[in-house]
C-alpha angles and dihedrals in degrees: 000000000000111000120201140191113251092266098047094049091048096046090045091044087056109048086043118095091186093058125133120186112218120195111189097178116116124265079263098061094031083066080061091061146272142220102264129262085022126141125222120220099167099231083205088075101064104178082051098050102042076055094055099038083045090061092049125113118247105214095063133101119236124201101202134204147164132164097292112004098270116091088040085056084053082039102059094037082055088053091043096047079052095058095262101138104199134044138162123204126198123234115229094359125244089321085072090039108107091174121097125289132193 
């Protein structure tokens, strides 16, 4: 797990054709908003979301984010320790997150 500061995950996300945004906030905080094109796998289902991090391809690269920046920390050991190589967390969540959402 890399985690990076708000800039650096947006500038890196962007420039990566193998990125995957993973939300892990529940149904209640995504209504808030949420960085566009992510995906959400509710980290607070956790049968559910070993089953969905499980199905996910390895070789991608996951740009990770929660509220605050840590249930998507928990969120990317738990994809390493699962054989997911590389995974971006972002600093502060998306409080700290100044990019669109949708």
């Amino acid at each position: 797990m890399i985690e990076l500061n708000p800039s650096d995950w947006a500038d890196q996300m962007a420039k990566d054709p193998q990125a995957i945004i993973v939300d892990v906030r529940s149904d209640m905080e995504l209504e808030e908003g949420k960085i566009p094109g992510a995906i959400q796998c509710n980290i607070q289902y956790s049968s559910e979301f070993m089953s969905q991090i499980q199905a996910m391809d390895p070789n991608k690269n996951y740009y990770v984010y929660c509220r605050s920046g840590g249930r998507s920390a928990q969120a990317c050991m738990l994809m390493n320790a699962s054989g997911i190589k590389n995974t971006y967390n972002l600093l502060g969540g998306i409080t700290a997150w100044d990019g669109p959402t949708e």
